[in-house]
LOMIDO-356705 format. One line per field, with one value per atom (N, C-alpha, C, O): x, y, z; residue in three letters; residue number from 0. Coordinates in pm, 1 decimal. Atoms other than C-alpha are relative to their C-alpha. Example, Ala and Ser with C-alpha at 12.3 -4.5 7.8 and 13.67 -1.06 7.14 Angstrom:
<atoms>
X: [89.0|1230.0|90.0|193.6|-82.0|1367.0|-77.0|-26.1] .
Y: [-119.0|-450.0|120.0|118.1|-119.0|-106.0|109.0|219.8] .
Z: [0.0|780.0|0.0|66.5|-6.0|714.0|73.0|89.9] .
lumvex: [ALA|ALA|ALA|ALA|SER|SER|SER|SER] .
lumgu: [0|0|0|0|1|1|1|1] .
</atoms>
This chain:
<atoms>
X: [21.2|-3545.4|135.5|222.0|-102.1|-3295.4|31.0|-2.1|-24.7|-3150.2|159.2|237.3|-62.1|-2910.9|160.7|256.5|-115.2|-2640.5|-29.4|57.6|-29.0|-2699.7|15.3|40.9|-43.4|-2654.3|146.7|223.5|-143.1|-2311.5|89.9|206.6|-59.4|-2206.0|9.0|94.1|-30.2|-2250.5|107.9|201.2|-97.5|-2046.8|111.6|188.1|-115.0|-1776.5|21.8|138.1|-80.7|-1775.9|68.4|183.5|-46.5|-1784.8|142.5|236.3|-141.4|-1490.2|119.9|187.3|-78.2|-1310.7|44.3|161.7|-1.3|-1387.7|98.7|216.2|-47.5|-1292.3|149.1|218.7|-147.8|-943.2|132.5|253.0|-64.3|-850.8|-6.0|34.6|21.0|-970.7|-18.3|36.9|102.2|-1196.1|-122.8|-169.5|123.9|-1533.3|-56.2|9.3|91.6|-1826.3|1.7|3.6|-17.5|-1809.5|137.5|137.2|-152.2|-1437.7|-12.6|21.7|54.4|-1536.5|-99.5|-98.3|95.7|-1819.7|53.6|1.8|-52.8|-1610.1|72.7|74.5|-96.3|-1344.5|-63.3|-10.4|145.3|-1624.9|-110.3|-195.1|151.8|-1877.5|-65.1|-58.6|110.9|-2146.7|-6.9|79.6|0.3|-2304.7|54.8|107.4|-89.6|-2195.4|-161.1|-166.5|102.3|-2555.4|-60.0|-135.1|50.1|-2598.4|113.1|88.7|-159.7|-2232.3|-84.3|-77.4|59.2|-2454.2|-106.6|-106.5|95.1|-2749.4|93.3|87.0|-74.1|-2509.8|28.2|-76.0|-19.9|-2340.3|-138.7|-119.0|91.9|-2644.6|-102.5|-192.3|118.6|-2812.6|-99.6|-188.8|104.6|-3043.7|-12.4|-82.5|-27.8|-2973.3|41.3|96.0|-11.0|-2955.5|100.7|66.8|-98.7|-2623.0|19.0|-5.2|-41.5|-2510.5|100.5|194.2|-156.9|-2244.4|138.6|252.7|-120.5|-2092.4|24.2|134.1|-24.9|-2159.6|116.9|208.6|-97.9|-1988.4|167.2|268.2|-89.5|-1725.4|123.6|245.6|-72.2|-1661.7|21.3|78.8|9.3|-1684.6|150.7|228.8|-149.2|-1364.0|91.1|179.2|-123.2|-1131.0|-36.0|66.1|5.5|-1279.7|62.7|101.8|-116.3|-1122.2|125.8|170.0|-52.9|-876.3|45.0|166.3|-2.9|-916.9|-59.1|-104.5|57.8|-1019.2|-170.7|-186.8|151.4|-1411.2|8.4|-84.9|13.3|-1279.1|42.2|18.0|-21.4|-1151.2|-138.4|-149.0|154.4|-1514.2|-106.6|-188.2|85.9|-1643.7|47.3|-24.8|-91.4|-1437.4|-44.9|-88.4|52.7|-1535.8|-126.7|-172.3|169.6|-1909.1|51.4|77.4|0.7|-1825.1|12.8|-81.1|-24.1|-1664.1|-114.2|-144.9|47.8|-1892.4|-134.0|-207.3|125.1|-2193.6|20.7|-60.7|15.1|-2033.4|21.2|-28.6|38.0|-1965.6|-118.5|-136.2|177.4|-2337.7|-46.2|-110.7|56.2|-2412.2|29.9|-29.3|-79.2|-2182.1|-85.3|-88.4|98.0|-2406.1|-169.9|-260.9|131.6|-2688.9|96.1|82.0|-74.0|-2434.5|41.5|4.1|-47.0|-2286.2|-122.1|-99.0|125.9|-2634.7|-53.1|-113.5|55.4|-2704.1|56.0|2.7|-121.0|-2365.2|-36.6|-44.6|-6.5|-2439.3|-117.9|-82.5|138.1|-2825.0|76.7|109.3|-33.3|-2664.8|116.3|120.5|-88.0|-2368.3|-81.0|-74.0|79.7|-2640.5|-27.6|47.1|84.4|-2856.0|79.8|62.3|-70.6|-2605.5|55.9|46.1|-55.7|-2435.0|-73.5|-35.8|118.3|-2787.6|-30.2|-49.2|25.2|-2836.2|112.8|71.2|-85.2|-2502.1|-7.2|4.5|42.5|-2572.8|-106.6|-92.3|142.1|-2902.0|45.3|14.1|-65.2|-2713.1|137.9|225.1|-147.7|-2439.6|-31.0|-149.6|27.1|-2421.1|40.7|79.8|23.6|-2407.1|101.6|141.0] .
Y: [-73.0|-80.3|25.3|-61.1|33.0|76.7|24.3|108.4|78.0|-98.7|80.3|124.6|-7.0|-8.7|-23.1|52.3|153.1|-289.1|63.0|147.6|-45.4|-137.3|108.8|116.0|-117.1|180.0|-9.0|59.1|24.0|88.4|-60.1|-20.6|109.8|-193.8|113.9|102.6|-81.0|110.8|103.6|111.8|-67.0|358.5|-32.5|49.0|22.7|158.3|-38.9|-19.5|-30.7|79.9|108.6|128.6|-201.4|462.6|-18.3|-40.2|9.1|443.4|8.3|90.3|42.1|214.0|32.3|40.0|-42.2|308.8|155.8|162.3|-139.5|683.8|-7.5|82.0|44.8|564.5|-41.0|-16.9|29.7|403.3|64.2|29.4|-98.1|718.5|-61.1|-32.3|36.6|527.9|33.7|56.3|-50.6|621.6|-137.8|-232.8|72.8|409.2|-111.5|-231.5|128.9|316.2|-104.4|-214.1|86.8|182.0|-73.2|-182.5|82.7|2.8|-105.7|-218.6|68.2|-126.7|-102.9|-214.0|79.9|-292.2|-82.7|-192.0|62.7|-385.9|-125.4|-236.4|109.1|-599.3|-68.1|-148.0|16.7|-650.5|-5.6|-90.4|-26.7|-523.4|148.3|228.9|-165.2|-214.5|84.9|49.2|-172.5|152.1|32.3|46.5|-6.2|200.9|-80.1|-35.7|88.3|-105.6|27.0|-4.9|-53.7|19.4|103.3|87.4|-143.3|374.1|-40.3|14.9|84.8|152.2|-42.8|5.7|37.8|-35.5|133.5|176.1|-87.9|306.3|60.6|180.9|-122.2|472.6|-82.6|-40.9|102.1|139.3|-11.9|-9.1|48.1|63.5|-134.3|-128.9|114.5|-283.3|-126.6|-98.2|74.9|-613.9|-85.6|-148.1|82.7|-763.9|-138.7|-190.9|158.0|-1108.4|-30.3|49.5|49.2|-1270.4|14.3|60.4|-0.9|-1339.5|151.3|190.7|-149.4|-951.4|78.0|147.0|-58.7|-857.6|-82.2|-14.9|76.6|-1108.9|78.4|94.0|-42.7|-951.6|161.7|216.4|-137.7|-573.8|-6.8|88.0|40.1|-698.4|-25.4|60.5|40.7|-847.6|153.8|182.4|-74.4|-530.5|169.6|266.5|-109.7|-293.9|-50.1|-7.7|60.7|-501.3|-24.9|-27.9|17.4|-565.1|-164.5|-239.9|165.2|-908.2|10.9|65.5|25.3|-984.4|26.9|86.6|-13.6|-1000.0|122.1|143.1|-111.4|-666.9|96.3|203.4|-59.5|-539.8|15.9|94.6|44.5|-728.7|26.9|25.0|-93.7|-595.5|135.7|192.2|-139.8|-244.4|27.3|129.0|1.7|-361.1|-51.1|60.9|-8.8|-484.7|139.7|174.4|-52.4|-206.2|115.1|179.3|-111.6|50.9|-13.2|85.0|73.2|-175.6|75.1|157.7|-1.1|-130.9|147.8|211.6|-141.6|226.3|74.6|153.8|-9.3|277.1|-14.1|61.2|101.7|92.5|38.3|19.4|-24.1|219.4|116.3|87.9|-58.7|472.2|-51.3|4.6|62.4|219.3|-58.9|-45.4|120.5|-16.2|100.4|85.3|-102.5|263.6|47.3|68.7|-13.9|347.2|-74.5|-47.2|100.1|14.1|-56.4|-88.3|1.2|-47.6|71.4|22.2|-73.2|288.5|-50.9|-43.3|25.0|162.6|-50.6|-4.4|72.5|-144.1|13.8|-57.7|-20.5|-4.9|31.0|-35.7|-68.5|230.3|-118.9|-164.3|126.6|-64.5|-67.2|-39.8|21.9|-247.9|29.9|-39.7|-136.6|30.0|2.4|-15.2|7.4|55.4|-96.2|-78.3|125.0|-334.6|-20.4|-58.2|9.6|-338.1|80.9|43.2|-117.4|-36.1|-71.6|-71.4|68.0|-219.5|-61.7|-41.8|139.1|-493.9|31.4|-34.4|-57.7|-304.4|-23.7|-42.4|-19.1|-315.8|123.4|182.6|-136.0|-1.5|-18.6|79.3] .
Z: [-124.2|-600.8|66.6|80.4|-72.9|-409.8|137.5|221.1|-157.3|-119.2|40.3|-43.9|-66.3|124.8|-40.3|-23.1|40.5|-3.1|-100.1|-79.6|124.4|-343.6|-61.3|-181.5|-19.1|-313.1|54.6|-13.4|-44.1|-121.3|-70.9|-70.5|129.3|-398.3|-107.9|-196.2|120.1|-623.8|31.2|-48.7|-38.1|-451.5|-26.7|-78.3|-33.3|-413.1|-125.7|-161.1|122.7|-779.2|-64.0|-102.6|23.0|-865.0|50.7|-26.0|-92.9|-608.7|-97.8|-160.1|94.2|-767.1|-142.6|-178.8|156.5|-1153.2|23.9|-12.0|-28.1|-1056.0|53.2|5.3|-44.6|-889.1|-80.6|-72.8|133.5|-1201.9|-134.9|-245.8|87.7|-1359.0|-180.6|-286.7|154.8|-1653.2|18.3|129.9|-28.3|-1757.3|23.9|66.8|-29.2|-1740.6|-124.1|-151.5|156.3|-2078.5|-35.1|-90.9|5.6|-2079.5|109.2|64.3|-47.2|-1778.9|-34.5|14.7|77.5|-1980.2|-75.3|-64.1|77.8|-2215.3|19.6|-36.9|-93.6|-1990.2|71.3|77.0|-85.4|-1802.0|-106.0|-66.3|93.1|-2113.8|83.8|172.8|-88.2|-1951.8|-79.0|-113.6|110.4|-2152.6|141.4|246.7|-53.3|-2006.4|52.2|174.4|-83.2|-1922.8|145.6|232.5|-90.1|-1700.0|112.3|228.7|-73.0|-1540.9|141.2|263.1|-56.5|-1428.9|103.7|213.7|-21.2|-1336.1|183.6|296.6|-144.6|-1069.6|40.2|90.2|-56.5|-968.1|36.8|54.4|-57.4|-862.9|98.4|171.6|-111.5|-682.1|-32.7|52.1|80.2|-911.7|-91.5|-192.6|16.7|-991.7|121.3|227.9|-138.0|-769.2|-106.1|-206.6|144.3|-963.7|48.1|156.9|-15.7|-1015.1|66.1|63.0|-33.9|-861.6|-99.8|-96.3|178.8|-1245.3|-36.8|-75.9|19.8|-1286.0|73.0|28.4|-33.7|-1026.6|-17.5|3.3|48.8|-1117.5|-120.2|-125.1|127.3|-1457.7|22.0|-72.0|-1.9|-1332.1|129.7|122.3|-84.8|-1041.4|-122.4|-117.5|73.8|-1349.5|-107.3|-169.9|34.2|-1519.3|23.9|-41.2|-112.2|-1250.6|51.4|158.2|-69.1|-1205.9|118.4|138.8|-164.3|-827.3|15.3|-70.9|-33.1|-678.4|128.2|237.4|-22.1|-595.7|173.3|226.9|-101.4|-225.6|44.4|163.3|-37.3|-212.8|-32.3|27.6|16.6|-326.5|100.2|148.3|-164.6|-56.3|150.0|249.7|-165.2|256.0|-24.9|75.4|-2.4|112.0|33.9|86.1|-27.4|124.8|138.8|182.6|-111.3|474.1|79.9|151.6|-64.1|605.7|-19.8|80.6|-3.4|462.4|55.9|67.0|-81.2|642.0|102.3|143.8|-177.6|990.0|7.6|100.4|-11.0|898.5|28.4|121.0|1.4|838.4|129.2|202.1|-157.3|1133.9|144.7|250.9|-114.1|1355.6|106.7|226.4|-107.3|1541.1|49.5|110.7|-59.4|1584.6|93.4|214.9|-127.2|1759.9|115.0|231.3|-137.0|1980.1|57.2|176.1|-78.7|2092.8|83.0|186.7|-77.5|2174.9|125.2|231.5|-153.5|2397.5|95.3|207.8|-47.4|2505.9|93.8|211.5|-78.4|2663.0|91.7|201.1|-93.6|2752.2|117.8|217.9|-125.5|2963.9|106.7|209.9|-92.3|3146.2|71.2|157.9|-44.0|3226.8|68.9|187.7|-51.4|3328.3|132.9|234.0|-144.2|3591.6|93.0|208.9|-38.3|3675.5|124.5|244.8|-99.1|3768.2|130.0|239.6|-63.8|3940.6|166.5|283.1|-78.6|4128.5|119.3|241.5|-61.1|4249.1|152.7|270.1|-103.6|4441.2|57.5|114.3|-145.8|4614.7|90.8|117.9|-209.4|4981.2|7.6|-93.0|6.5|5099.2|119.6|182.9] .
lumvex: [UNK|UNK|UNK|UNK|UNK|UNK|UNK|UNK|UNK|UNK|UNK|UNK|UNK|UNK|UNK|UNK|UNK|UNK|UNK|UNK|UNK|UNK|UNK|UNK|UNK|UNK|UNK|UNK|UNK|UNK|UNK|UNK|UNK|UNK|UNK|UNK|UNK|UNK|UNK|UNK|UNK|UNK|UNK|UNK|UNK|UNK|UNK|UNK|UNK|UNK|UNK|UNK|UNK|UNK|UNK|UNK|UNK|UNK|UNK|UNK|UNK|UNK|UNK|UNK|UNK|UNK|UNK|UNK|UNK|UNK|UNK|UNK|UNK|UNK|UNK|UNK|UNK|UNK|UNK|UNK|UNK|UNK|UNK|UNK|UNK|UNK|UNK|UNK|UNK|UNK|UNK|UNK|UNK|UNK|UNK|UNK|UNK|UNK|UNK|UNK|UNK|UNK|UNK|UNK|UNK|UNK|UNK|UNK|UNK|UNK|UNK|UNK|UNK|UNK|UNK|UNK|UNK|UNK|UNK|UNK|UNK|UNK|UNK|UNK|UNK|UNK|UNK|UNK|UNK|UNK|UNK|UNK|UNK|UNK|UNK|UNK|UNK|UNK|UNK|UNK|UNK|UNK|UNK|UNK|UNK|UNK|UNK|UNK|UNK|UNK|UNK|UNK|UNK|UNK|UNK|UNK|UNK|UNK|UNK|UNK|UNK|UNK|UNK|UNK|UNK|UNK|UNK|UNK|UNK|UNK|UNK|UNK|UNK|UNK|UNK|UNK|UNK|UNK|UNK|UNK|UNK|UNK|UNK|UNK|UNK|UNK|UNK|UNK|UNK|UNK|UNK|UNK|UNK|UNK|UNK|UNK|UNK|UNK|UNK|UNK|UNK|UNK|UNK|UNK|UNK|UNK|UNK|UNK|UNK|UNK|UNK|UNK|UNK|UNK|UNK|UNK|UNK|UNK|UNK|UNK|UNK|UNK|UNK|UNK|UNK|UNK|UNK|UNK|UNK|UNK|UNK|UNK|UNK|UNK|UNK|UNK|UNK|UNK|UNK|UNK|UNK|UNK|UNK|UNK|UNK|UNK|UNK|UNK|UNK|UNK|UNK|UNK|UNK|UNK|UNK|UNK|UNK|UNK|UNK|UNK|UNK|UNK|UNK|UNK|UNK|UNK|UNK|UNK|UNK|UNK|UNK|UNK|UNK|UNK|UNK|UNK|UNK|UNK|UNK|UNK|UNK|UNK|UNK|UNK|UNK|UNK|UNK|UNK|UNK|UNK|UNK|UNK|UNK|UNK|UNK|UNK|UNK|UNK|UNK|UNK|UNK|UNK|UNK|UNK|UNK|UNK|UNK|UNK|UNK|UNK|UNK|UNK|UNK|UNK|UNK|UNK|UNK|UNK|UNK|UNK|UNK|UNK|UNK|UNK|UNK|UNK|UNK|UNK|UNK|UNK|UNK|UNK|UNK|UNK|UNK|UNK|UNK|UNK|UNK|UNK|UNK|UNK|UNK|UNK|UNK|UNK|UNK|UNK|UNK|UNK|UNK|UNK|UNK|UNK|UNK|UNK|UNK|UNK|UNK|UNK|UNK|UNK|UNK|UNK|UNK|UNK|UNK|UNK|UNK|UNK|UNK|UNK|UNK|UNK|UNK|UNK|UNK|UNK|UNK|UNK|UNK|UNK|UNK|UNK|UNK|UNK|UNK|UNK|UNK|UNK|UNK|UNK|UNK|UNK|UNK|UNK|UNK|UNK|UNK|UNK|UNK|UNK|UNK|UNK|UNK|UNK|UNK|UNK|UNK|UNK|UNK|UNK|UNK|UNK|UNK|UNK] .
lumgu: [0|0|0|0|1|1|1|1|2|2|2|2|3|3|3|3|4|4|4|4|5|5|5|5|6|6|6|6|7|7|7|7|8|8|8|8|9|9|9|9|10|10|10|10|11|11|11|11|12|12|12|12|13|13|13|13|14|14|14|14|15|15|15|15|16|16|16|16|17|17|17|17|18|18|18|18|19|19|19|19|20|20|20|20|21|21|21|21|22|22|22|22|23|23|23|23|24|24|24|24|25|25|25|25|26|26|26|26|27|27|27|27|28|28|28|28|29|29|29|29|30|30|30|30|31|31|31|31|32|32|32|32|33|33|33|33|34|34|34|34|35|35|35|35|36|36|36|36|37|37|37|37|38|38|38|38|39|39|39|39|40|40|40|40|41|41|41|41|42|42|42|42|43|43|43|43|44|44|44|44|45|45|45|45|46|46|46|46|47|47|47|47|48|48|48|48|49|49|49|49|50|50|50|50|51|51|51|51|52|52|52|52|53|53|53|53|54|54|54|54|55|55|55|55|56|56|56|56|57|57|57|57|58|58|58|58|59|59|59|59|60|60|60|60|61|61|61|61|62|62|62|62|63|63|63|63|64|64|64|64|65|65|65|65|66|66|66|66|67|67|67|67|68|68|68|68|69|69|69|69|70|70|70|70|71|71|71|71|72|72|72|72|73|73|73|73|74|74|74|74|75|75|75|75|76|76|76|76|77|77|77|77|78|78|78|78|79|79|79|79|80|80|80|80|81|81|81|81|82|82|82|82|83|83|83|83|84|84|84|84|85|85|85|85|86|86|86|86|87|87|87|87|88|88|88|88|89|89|89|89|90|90|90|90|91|91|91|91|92|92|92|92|93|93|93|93|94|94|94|94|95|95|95|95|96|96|96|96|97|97|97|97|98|98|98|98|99|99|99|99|100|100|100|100|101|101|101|101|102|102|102|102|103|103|103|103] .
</atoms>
């Protein structure tokens, strides 16, 4: 099924793979992990392992935590116009209550 987080974990492989301008399949090998199961992750159709993604980082050669700051950031990207909506209520509201209890 695909999720949110796996659809984004795939992107950012694509990303990556495409950066280092290899296919899927030379990634495949690079990582053992077939070239089909590679496509599988890129498209967010897989929920991967830890060890997977393990061997698909020394496979791109990048480090597991640089995978994971990209899945962060591309979270709060995502995210970022729910949270500004929500500031946005809560400033109103806020202004609002303040407003309330002035003296005049």
């Amino acid at each position: 099924m695909k999720t949110e987080l796996s659809l984004n974990f795939g992107n950012i492989i694509k990303n990556l793979r495409k950066e280092k301008d290899i296919s899927q399949e030379e990634l495949g090998f690079r990582s053992n992990l077939h070239r089909t199961y590679i496509g599988m992750i890129e498209r967010g159709e897989k929920n991967i392992t830890l060890e997977n993604i393990e061997k698909l980082s020394k496979g791109l050669d990048v480090s597991m935590k640089l995978i994971f700051e990209k899945l962060k950031n591309t979270w709060l990207y995502s995210n970022l116009r729910l949270i500004l909506y929500f500031l946005s209520n809560y400033l109103k509201i806020r202004y609002f209550v303040v407003n309330i209890f002035k003296k005049p």
